[in-house]
C-alpha positions as CSV (number, residue, x, y, z in Angstrom):
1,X,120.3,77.9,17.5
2,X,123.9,77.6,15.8
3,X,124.2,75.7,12.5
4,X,127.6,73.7,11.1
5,X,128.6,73.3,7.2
6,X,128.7,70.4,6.1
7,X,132.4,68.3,5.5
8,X,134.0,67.4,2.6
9,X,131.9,64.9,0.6
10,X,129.0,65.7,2.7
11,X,125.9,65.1,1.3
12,X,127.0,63.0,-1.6
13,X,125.5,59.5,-0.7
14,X,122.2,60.4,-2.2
15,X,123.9,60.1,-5.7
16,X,127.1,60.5,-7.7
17,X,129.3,63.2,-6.1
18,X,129.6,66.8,-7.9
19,X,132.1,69.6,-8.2
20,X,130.7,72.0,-5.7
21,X,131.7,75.1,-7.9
22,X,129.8,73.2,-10.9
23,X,127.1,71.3,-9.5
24,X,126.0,70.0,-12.9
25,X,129.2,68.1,-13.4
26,X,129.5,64.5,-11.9
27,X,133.3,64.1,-10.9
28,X,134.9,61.0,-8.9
29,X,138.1,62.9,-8.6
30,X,138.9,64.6,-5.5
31,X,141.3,67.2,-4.5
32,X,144.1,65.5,-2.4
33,X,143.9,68.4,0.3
34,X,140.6,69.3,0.9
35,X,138.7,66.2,-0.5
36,X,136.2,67.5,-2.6
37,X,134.9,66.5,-5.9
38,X,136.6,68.3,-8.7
39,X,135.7,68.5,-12.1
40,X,138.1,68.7,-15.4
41,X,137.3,72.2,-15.7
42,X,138.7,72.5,-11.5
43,X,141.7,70.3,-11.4
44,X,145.3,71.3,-11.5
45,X,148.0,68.8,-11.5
46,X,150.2,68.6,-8.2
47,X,153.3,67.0,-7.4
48,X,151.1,64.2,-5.3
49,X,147.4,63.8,-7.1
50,X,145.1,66.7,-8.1
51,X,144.3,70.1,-6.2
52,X,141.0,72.2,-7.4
53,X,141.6,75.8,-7.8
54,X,140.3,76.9,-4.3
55,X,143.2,75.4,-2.5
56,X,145.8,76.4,-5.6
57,X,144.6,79.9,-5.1
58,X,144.8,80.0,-0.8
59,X,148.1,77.9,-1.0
60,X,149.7,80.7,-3.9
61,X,148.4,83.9,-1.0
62,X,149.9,81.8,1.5
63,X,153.2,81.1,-0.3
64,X,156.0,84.2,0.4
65,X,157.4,85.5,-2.1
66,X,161.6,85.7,-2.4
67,X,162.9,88.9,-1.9
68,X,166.3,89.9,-2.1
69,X,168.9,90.9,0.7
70,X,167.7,94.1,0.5
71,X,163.9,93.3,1.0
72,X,162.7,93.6,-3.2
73,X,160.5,91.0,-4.7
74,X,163.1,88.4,-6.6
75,X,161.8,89.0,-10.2
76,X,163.0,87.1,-13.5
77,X,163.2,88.2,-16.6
78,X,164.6,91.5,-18.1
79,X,165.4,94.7,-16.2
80,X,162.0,96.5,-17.2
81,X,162.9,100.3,-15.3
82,X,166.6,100.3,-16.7
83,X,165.5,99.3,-20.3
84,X,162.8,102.3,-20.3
85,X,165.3,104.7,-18.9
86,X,167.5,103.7,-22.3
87,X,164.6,104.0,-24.6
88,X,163.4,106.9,-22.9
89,X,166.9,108.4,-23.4
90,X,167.5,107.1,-26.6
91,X,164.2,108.4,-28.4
92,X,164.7,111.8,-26.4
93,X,168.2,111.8,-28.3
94,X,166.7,110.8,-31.9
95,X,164.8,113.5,-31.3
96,X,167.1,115.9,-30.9
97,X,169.0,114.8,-34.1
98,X,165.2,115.5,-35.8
99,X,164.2,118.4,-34.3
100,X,167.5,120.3,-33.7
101,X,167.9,123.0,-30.5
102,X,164.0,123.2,-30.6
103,X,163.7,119.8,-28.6
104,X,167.0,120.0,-26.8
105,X,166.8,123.7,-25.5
106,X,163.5,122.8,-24.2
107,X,164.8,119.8,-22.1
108,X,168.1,121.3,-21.5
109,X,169.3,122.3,-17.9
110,X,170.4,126.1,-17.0
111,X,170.3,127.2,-13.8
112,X,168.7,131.1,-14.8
113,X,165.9,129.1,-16.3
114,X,165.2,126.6,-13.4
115,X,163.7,128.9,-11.0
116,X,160.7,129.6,-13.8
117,X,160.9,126.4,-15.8
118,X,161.9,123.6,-12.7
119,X,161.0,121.0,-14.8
120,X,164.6,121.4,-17.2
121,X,165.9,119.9,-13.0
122,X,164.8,116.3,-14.3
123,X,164.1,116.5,-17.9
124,X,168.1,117.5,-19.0
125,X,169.3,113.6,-17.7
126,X,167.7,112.7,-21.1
127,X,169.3,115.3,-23.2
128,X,172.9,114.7,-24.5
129,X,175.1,117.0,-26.7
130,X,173.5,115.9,-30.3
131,X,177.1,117.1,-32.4
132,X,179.9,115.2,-33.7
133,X,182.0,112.0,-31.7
134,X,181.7,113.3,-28.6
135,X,178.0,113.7,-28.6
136,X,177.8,110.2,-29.5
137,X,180.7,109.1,-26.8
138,X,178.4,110.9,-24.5
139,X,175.1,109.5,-25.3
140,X,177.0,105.6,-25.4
141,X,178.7,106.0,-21.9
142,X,176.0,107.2,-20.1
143,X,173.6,104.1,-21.6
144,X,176.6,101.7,-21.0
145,X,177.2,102.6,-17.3
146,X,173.2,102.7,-17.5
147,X,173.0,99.3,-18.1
148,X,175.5,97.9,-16.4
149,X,174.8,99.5,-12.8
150,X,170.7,99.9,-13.6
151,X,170.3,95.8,-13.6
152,X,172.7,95.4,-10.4
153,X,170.7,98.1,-8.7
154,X,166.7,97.4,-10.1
155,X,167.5,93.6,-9.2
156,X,168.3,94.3,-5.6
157,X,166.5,97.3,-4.6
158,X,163.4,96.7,-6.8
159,X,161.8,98.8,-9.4
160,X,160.0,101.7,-6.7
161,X,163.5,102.3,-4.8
162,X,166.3,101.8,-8.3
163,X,163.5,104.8,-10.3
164,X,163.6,107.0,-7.0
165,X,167.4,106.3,-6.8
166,X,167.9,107.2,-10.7
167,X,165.7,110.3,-10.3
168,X,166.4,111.9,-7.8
169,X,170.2,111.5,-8.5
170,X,169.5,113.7,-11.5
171,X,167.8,116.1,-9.3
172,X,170.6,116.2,-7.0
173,X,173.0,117.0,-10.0
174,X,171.1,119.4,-11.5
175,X,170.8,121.3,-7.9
176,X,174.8,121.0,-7.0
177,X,175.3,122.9,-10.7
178,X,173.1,125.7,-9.7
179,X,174.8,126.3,-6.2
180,X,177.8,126.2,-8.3
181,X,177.1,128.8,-10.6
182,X,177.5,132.9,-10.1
183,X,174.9,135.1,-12.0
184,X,178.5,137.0,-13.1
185,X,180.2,134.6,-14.8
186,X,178.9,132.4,-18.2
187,X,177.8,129.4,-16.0
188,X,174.6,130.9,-14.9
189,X,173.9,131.0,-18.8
190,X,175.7,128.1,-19.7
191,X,173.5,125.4,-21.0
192,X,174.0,121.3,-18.8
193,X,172.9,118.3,-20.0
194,X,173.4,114.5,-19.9
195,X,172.4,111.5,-17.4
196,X,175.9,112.1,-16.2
197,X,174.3,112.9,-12.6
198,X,172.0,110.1,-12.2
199,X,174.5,107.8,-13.6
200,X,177.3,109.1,-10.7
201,X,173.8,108.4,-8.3
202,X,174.2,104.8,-9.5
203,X,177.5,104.4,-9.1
204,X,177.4,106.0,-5.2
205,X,174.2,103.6,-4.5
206,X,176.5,101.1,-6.0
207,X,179.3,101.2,-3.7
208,X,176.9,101.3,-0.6
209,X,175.3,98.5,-1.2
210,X,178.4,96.5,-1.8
211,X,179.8,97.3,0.8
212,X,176.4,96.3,3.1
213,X,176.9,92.9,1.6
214,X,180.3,92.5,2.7
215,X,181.7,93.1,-0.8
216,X,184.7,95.4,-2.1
217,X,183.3,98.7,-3.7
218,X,187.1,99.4,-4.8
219,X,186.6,98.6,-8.5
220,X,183.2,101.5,-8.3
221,X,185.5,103.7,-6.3
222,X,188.4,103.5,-9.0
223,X,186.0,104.1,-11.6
224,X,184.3,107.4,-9.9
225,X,187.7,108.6,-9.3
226,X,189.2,108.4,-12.8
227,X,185.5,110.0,-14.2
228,X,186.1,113.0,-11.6
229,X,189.6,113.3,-13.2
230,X,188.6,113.5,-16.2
231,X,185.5,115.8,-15.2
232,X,188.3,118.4,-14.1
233,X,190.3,117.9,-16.7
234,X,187.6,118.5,-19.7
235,X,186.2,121.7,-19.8
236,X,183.0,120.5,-21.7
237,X,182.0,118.2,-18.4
238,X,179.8,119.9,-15.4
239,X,181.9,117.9,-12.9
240,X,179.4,120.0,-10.9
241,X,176.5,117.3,-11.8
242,X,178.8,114.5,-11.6
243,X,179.1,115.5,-7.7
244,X,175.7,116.6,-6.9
245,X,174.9,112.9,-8.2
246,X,176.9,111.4,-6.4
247,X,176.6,112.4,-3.2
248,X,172.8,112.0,-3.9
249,X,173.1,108.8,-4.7
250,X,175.2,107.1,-1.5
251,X,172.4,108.9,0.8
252,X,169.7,107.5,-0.8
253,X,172.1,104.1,-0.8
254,X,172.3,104.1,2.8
255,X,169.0,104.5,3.5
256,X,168.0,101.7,1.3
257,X,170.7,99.3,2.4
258,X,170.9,100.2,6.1
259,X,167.1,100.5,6.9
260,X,165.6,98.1,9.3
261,X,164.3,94.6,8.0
262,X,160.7,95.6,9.3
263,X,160.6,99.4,8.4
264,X,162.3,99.2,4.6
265,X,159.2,100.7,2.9
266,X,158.6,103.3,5.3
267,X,162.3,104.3,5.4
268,X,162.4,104.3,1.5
269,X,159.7,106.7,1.7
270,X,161.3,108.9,3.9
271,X,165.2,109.0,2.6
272,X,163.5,109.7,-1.0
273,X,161.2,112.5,-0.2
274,X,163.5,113.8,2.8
275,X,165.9,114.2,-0.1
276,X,164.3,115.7,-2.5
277,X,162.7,118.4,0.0
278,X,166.3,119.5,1.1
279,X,167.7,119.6,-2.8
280,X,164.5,121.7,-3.4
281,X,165.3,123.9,-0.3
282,X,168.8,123.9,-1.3
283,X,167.8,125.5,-4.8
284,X,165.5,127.8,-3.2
285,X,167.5,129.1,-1.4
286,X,170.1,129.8,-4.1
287,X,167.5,131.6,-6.6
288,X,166.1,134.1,-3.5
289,X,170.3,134.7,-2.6
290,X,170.5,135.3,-6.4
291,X,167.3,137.7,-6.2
292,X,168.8,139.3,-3.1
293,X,171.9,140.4,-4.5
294,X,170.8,141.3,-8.5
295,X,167.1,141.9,-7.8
């Protein structure tokens, strides 16, 4: 024996209609798509009549969302990522004016520490050198370029990809100054830090993705060209991390921009931890060279 619900406005001759999610409210208006009652409490105004909140609520889960060209949810409002990368890097900085070489050398990059303390890989993007104009040039550029390339980036590839894109870029810097250095020379030593390497990841994710929209990346590539100039130039810039960025950053570009319309999360996924694993092999393998040769 089967059984059938009843339809809308069923059941309502016996006496004034009700809102069937309040049945101790009598209401004569009805929802203009499925027909039922609706009380005060239910309604929500529609371009054409009133809708209850059932049929809000299915047409909002049936509704797709924008995304960009590059498959992110299209999100107003500020650039929420980017701005706590600033404030992150900014309080890590007032810190450092506070506290001195206690808070910096703990966050600081050098590649004899890494191996035991692999944490100073990510944490020295947040450190800048805390003396004099340059320390503040330093700390200024890096937040400008920041800024300018973090909105671009977070709007288009959304917030999951532009923070695996920033990270990792620092990484990837971090990594390219410790194949660099020689356990002979002052470089092994030598304390690195800045967001200089994650900011060179931006600009190489950057270029890639203007060039998958059909736009020119030459203004990007000018600017990456005259900040490697400089980088060889200036003896106080790793134009090591600059590099190691860098090149970080356009893989991880062309995975994101390239991937397949149906596969972008999956190939996200992938391109990020595929790089990581090989900048961590990469290291590894330097420190048990390193081992090898000094013991």
């Amino acid at each position: 024996m089967s059984a059938s619900l009843p339809g809308p406005g069923a059941g309502q001759g016996a006496g004034p209609p009700v809102c069937p999610r309040h049945p101790d409210r009598v209401s004569y208006v009805r929802c203009q798509r499925c027909d039922r009652p609706t009380c005060p409490e239910c309604q929500r105004p529609a371009p054409v009549g009133i809708h209850c909140v059932d049929c809000v609520r299915d047409a909002n889960r049936a509704a797709r969302q924008p995304k960009t060209a590059f498959g992110a949810p299209l999100r107003g409002g500020e650039p929420v990522v980017t701005i706590t990368l600033i404030a992150v890097t900014v309080l890590s900085y007032l810190l450092q004016l506070t506290l001195g070489d206690r808070w910096t050398s703990a966050i600081w990059f050098w590649p004899a520490a890494g191996e035991v303390e692999p944490w100073r890989f990510l944490t020295s993007a947040f450190a800048h050198y805390p003396y004099g104009t340059f320390g503040i040039t330093h700390i200024l550029f890096n937040m400008y370029a920041v800024w300018v390339l973090g909105r671009e980036l977070e709007h288009a590839l959304g917030r999951a990809r532009y923070i695996a894109l920033y990270l990792v870029s620092a990484f990837g810097g971090s990594v390219m100054v410790l194949l660099f250095a020689s356990p002979v020379t002052g470089d092994w030593t030598r304390p690195v830090l800045g967001a200089s390497g994650a900011v060179f990841g931006l600009f190489g994710a950057i270029a890639v993705v203007l060039r998958r929209m059909g736009r020119s990346a030459r203004p990007i590539i000018v600017v990456v060209a005259l900040n490697a100039v400089i980088g060889f130039l200036v003896p106080a810039i790793a134009w090591q991390g600059h590099l190691g960025g860098l090149l970080t950053g356009m893989v991880l570009g062309v995975g994101f921009a390239y991937a397949p319309k149906a596969r972008r999360r999956e190939v996200a996924i992938a391109v990020t931890v595929g790089t990581a694993i090989v900048l961590i092999v990469l290291a590894l393998v330097k420190y048990a060279s390193v081992t090898a040769a000094f013991g």
